[in-house]
C-alpha positions as CSV (number, residue, x, y, z in Angstrom):
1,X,91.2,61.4,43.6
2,X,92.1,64.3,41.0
3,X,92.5,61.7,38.7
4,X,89.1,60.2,38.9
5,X,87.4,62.7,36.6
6,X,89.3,62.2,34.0
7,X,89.4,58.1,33.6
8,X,85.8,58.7,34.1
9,X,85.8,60.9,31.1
10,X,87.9,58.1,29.2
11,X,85.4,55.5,30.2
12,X,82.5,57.8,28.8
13,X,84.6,58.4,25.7
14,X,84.5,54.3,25.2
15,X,81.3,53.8,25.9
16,X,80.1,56.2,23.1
17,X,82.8,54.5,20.5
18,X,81.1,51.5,21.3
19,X,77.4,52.7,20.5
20,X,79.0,54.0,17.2
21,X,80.2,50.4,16.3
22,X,76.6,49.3,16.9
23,X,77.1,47.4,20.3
24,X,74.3,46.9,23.0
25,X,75.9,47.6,26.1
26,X,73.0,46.4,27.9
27,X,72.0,43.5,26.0
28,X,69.7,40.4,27.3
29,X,70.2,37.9,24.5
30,X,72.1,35.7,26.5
31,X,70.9,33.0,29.1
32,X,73.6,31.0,31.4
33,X,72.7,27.3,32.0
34,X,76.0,26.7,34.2
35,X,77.1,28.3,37.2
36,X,80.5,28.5,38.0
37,X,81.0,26.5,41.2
38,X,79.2,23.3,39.2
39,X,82.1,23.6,36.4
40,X,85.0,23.6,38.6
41,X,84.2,20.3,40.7
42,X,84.3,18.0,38.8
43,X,86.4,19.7,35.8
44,X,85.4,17.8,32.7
45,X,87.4,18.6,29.5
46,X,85.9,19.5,26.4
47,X,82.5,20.0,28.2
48,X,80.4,22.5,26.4
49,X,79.4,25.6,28.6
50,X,77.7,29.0,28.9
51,X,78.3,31.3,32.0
52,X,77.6,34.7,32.7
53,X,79.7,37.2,35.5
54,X,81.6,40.2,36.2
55,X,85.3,40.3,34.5
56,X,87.4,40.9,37.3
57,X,91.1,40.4,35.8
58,X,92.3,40.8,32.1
59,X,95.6,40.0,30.5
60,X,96.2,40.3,26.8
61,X,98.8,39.0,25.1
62,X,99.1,39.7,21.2
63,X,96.1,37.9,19.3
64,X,94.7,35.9,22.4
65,X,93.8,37.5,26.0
66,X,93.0,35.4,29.5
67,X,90.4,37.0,31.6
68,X,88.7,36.6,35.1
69,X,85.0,35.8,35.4
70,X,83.0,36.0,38.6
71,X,79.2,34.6,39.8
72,X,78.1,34.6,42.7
73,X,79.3,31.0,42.5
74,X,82.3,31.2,42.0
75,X,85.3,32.3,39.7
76,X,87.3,31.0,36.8
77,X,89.7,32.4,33.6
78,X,88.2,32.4,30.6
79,X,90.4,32.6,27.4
80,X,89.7,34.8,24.0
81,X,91.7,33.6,21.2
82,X,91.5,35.6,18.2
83,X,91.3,32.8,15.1
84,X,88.3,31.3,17.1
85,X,85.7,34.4,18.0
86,X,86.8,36.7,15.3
87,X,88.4,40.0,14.3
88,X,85.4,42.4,15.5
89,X,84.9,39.9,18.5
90,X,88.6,40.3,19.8
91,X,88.4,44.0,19.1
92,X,85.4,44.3,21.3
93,X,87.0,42.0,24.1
94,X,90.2,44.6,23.9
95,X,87.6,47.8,24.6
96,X,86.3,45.4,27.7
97,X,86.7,47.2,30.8
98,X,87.1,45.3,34.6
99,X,84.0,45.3,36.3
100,X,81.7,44.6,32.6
101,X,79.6,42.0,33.0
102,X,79.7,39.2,30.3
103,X,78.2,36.0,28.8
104,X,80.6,33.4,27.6
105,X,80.0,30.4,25.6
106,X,82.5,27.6,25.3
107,X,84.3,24.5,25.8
108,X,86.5,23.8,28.8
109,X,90.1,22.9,28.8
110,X,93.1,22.9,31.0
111,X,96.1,25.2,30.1
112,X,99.7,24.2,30.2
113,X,99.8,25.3,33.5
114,X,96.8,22.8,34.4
115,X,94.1,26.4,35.2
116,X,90.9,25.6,34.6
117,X,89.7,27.4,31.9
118,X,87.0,28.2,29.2
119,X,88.0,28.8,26.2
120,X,85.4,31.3,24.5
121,X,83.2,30.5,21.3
122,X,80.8,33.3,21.6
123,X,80.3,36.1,24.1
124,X,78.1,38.9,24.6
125,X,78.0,41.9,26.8
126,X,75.3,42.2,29.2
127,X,76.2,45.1,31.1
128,X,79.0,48.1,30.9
129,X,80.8,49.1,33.8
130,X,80.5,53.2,33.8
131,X,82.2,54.0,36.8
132,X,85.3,52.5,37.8
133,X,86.5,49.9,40.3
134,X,88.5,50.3,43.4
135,X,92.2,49.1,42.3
136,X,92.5,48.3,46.1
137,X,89.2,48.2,49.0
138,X,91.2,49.3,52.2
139,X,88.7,47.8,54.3
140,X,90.1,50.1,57.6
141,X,90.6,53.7,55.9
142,X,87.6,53.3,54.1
143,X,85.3,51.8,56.8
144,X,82.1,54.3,56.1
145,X,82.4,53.7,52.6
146,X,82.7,50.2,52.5
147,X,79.0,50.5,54.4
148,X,77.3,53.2,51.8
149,X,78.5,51.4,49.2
150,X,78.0,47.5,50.0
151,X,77.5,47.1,46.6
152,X,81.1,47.9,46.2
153,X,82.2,46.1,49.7
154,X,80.5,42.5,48.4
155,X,81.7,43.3,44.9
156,X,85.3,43.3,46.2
157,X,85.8,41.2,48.9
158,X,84.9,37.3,49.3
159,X,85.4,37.4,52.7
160,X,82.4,40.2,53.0
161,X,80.9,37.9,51.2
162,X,80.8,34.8,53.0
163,X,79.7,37.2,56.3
164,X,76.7,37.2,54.6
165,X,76.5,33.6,53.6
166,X,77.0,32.2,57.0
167,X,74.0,35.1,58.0
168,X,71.8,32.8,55.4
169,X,72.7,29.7,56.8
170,X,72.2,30.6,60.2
171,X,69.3,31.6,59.6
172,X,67.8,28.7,57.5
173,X,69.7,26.1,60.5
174,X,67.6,27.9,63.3
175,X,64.1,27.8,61.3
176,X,65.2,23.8,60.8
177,X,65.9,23.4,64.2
178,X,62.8,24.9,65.4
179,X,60.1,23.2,63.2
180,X,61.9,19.7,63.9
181,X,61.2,20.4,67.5
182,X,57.3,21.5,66.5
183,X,57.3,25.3,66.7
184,X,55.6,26.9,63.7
185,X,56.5,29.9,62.6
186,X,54.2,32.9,62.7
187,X,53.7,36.9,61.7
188,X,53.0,39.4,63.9
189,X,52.3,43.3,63.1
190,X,55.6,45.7,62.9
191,X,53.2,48.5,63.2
192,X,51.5,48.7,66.5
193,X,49.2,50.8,68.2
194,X,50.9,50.9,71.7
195,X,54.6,50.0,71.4
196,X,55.1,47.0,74.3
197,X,57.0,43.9,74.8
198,X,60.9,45.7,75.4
199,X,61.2,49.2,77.5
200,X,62.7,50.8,74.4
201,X,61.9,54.5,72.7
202,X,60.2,53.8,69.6
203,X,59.7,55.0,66.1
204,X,56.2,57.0,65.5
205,X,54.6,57.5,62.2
206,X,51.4,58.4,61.2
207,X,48.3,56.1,59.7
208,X,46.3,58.9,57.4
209,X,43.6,56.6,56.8
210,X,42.9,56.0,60.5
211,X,44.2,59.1,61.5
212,X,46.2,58.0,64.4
213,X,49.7,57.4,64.9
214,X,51.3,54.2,65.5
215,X,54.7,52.9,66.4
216,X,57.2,50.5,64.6
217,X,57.4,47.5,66.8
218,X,60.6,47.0,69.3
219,X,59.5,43.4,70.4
220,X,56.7,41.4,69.2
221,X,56.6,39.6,72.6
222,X,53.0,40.7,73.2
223,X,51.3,39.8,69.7
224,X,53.4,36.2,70.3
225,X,51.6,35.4,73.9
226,X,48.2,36.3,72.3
227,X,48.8,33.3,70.1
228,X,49.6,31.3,73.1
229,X,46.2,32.3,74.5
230,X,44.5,31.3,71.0
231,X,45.7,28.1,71.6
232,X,49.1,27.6,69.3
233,X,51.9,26.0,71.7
234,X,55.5,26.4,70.2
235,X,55.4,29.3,68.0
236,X,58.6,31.9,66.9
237,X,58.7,34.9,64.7
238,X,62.2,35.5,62.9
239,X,61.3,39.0,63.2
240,X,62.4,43.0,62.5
241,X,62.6,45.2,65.4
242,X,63.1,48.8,65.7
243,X,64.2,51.0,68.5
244,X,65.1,55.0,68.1
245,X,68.2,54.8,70.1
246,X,71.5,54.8,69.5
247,X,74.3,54.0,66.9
248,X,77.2,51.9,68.1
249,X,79.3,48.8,67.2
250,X,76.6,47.1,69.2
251,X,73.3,48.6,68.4
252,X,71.6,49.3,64.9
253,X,68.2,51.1,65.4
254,X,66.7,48.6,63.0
255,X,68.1,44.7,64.1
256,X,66.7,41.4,63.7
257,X,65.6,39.2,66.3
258,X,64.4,35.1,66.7
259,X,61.6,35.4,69.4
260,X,60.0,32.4,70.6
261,X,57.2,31.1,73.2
262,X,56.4,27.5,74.5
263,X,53.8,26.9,76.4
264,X,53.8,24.5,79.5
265,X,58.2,25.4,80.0
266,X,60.0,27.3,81.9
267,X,63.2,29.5,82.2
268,X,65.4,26.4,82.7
269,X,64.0,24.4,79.8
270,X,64.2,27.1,77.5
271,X,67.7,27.4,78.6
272,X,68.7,24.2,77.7
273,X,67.0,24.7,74.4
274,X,69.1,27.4,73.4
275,X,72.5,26.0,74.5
276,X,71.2,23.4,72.2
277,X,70.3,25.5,69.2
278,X,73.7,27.7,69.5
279,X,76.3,24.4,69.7
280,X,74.6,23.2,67.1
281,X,74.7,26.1,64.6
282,X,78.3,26.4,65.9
283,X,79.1,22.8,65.6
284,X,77.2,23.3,61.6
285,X,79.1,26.6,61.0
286,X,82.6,26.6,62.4
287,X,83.0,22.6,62.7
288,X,84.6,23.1,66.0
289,X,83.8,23.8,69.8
290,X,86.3,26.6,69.8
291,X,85.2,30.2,68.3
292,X,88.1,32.9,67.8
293,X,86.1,36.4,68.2
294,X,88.3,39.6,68.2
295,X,91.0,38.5,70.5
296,X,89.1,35.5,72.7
297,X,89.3,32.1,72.2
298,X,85.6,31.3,72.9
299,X,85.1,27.8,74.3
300,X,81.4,26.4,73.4
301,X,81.8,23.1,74.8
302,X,78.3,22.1,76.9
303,X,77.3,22.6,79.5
304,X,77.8,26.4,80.1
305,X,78.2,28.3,83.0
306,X,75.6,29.6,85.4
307,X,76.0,32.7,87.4
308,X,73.3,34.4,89.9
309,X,72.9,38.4,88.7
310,X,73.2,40.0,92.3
311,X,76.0,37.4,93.3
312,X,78.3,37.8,90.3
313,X,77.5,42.0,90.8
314,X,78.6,41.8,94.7
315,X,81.5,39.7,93.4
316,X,83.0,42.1,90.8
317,X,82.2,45.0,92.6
318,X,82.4,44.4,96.1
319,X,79.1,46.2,97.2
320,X,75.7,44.3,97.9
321,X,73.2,45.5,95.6
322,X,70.8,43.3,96.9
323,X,70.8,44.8,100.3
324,X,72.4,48.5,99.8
325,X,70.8,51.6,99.2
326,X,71.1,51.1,95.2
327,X,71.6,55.1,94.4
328,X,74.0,55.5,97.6
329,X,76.2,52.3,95.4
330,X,75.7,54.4,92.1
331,X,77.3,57.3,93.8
332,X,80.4,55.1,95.6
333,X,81.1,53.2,92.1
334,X,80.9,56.9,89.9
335,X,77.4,55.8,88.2
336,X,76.2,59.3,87.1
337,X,72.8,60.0,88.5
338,X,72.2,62.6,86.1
339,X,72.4,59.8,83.1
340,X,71.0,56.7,85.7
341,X,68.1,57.9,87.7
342,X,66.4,55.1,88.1
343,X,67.0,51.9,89.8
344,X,66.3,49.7,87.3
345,X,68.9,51.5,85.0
346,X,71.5,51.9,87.7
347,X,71.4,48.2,88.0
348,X,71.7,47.4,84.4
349,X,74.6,49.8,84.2
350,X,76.7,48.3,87.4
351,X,75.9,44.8,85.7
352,X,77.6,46.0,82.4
353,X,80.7,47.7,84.1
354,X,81.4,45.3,86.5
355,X,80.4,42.0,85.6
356,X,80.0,42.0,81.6
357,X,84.0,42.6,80.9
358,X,84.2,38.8,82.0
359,X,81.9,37.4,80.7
360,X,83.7,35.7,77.3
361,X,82.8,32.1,77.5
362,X,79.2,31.4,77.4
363,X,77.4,32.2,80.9
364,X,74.1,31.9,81.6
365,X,73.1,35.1,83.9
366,X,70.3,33.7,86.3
367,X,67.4,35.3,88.7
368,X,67.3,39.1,87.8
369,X,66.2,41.3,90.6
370,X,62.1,41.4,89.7
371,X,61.8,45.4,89.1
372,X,64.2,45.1,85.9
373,X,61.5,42.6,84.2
374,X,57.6,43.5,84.6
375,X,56.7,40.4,81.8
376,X,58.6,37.3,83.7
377,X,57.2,35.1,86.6
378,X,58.7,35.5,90.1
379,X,61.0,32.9,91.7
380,X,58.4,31.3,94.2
381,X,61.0,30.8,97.1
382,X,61.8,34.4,96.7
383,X,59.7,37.0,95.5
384,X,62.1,39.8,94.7
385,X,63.8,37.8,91.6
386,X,62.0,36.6,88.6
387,X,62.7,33.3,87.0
388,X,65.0,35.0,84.1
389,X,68.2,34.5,82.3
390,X,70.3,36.4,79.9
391,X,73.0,34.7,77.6
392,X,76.5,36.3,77.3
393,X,79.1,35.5,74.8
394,X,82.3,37.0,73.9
395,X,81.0,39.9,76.4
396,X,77.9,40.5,74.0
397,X,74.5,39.9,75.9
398,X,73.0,37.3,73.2
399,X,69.9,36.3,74.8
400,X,66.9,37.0,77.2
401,X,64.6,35.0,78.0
402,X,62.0,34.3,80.9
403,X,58.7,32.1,82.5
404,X,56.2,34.1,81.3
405,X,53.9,35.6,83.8
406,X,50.5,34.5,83.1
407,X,48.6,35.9,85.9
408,X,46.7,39.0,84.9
409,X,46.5,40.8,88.0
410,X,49.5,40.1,89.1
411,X,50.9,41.4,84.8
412,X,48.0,44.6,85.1
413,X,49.8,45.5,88.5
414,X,53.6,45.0,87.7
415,X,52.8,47.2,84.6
416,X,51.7,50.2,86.0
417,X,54.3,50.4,88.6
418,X,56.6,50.3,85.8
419,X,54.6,53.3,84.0
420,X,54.6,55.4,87.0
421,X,58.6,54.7,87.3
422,X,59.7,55.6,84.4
423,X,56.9,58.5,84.0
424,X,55.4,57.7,80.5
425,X,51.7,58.6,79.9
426,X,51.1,56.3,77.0
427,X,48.2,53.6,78.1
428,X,48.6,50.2,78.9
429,X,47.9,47.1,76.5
430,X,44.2,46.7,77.3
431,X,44.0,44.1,74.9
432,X,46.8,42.0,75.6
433,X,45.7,42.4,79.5
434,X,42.3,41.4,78.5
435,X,44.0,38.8,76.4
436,X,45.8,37.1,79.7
437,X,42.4,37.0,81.5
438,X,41.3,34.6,78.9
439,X,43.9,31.9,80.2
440,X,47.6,31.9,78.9
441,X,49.3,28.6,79.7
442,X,52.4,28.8,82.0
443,X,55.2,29.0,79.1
444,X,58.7,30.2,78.7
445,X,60.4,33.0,75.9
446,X,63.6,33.5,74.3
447,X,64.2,36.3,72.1
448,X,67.5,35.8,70.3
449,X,69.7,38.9,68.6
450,X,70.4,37.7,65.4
451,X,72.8,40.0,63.9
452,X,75.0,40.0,67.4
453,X,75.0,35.9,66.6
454,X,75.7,36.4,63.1
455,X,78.8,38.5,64.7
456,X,79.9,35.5,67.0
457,X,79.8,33.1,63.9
458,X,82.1,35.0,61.6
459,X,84.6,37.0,63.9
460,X,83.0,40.4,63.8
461,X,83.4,43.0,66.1
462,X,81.0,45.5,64.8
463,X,77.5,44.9,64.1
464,X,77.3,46.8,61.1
465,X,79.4,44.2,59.6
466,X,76.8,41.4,59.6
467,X,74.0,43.8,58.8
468,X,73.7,44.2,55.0
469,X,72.3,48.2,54.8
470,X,73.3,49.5,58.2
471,X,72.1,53.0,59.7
472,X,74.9,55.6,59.0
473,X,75.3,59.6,59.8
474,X,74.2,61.9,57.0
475,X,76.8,62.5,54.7
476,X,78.1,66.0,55.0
């Protein structure tokens, strides 16, 4: 590190040599017409290019020098030869520093070595390089950095890179798979005036026109079964949600989320909908039925596995949480009533120490005890479960997804037992109540976590991998 300052102060030293010789360091008088990635496949000799990227590697040797360029393409050597771009040309390619950003102009050839190559007419500088590039990106020791500086991380490493790729393509494979099957795709407000859809501690800010606060959305699920109500029937919102909570390989307070409702389904079609969608964007992404994630091999050959939520709890725990005193359990099993105080959360908590751990392959978690989920329909051969199911894979809860209660009684009532449980005094959704009484159609939802997909699809373990600007600690 002591060294830094002063190859900084070399680098500063160039840069005003350069401005004495009359060079633009910043110059825009160049426009690339080729990318990369179309030169190298198929390689046509003698072809007449002009790229522009980053110089990654240089080598010079006497009068000529080989170099590296970069798009976001692609890479390939480019060659400066003295006799062909000059004496002031060459003498400017030998100030270069890694990291500039050039345009080259040229024909292609094939060295001795049969390297693809371009061997430069003309080339400009488009941008200097003031600071200077990691020799090596230790992607473990400098973790933290790698995230504050993703610039850096993306600059460095293709396989960071390609995360971020297969992110895109995931995402544009789910919005194809959805409008072939007739769902539109929709907007719904991020700011809200009552925070609803998820049990979830939001973020508040303050409208000063209106002079009223409002809260950054942690579901859009409400705003979604309006639409239903208005008479749209397959509608989904690839959408930004935001929950003050906390920070973990898991959880980013601000995440993205594919939410979706069809009217006139159910919990078990929507189920076989998104095994459907997942195997395919497998089957599109990784060409293969078999996933590697950490250290699972994850099998995603259909169908998947169905488990019942109290049966697979009483299994892995061996207590009945059905039929025990559910705080009496908490206290056998070392749940901390101090953290868990209510049943809901005591539940939730025994499900993910005691039944989660497993749960690697994809497994379908069916029939949720009906106090954990105020929004869903109840089972009508037993009114204590509701018809819901959550998705786990590689022991990271992927999905959740119900049939949508549509009775508005019935959605009025369930909601303010859960208010009085969990001792908030913020109102209820008048409107989306009032919104219910005006007919909803029975329907299923599925809300999807994107970035914990995006994790499955590229063998990352933490979420802040597959998340581009992730929340981080204040620097000291």
């Amino acid at each position: 590190m002591d060294t830094i300052p002063e190859v900084l102060k070399e680098r500063l030293e160039k840069i005003k040599e350069l401005k004495s010789k009359g060079v633009r360091l910043y110059s825009d008088q160049f426009k690339p017409t080729d990318s990369i990635c179309s030169l190298l496949d198929p390689f046509q000799e003698g072809k007449q290019v002009k790229i522009a990227g980053r110089m990654m590697t240089r080598r010079i040797h006497g009068k000529s020098a080989f170099a590296d360029l970069r798009d976001d393409t692609g890479k390939i050597q480019v060659y400066a030869k003295y006799d062909v771009i000059g004496q002031d040309g060459f003498q400017l390619f030998e100030l270069l520093d890694l990291g500039d950003i050039l345009g080259a102009e040229g024909t292609l050839f094939l060295t001795h070595k049969g390297e693809k190559t371009v061997k430069i007419e003309r080339f400009v500088l488009l941008s200097k390089i003031v600071q200077v590039l990691p020799e090596k990106w230790h992607g473990l020791k400098d973790v933290e950095a790698r995230y504050r500086q993703r610039y850096l991380d993306l600059m460095m490493n293709e396989e960071v890179r390609n995360v971020f790729r297969t992110r895109i393509q995931a995402i544009r494979l789910v919005r194809s798979f959805l409008d072939e099957r007739g769902f539109m795709e929709v907007e719904t407000p991020m700011m809200q005036a009552i925070p609803g859809g998820a049990r979830a501690k939001p973020f508040v800010t303050h409208h000063e026109a209106l002079h009223t606060d409002l809260y950054l959305r942690v579901a859009p699920e409400l705003y979604l079964k309006r639409l239903l109500v208005g008479g749209f029937s397959k509608v989904y919102e690839i959408n930004r949600n935001f929950r003050n909570e906390g920070i973990s390989t898991r959880h980013n307070p601000e995440f993205t989320m594919l939410e979706l409702y069809e009217a006139y389904s159910d919990y078990q079609q929507v189920m076989n909908l998104t095994e459907e969608l997942i195997a395919t964007l497998v089957q599109a992404l990784c060409k293969k039925d078999t996933v590697q994630f950490g250290d699972s091999q994850i099998q995603f050959a259909r169908p998947w596995k169905k488990i019942s939520f109290y049966e697979a709890l009483k299994e892995k725990s061996g207590h009945d949480w059905r039929r025990g005193k559910i705080k009496e359990l908490a206290k056998k099993v070392g749940i901390p009533l101090d953290q868990y105080s209510e049943e809901v959360d005591i539940l939730n908590e025994a499900f993910d120490r005691f039944v989660e751990p497993d749960l690697v392959n994809p497994t379908f978690v069916i029939d949720y005890p009906a106090l954990t989920t105020p929004l869903a329909k109840r089972k009508p051969s037993d009114s204590d479960l509701v018809e819901r199911f959550e998705l786990f894979i590689g022991r990271l809860e992927l999905a959740n997804a119900f049939s949508e209660l549509n009775d508005p009684f019935e959605q009025r009532e369930r909601l303010t037992e859960q208010r009085e449980v969990i001792g908030t005094e913020k109102m209820l959704d008048e409107d989306f109540l009032t919104a219910l009484e005006h007919g909803m159609p029975p329907a299923g939802g599925l809300g999807i976590g994107i970035d914990r997909l995006v994790m499955l699809l590229t063998n990352s373990t933490s979420i802040r991998d597959v998340i581009l600007f992730p929340q981080l600690k204040p620097e000291k």
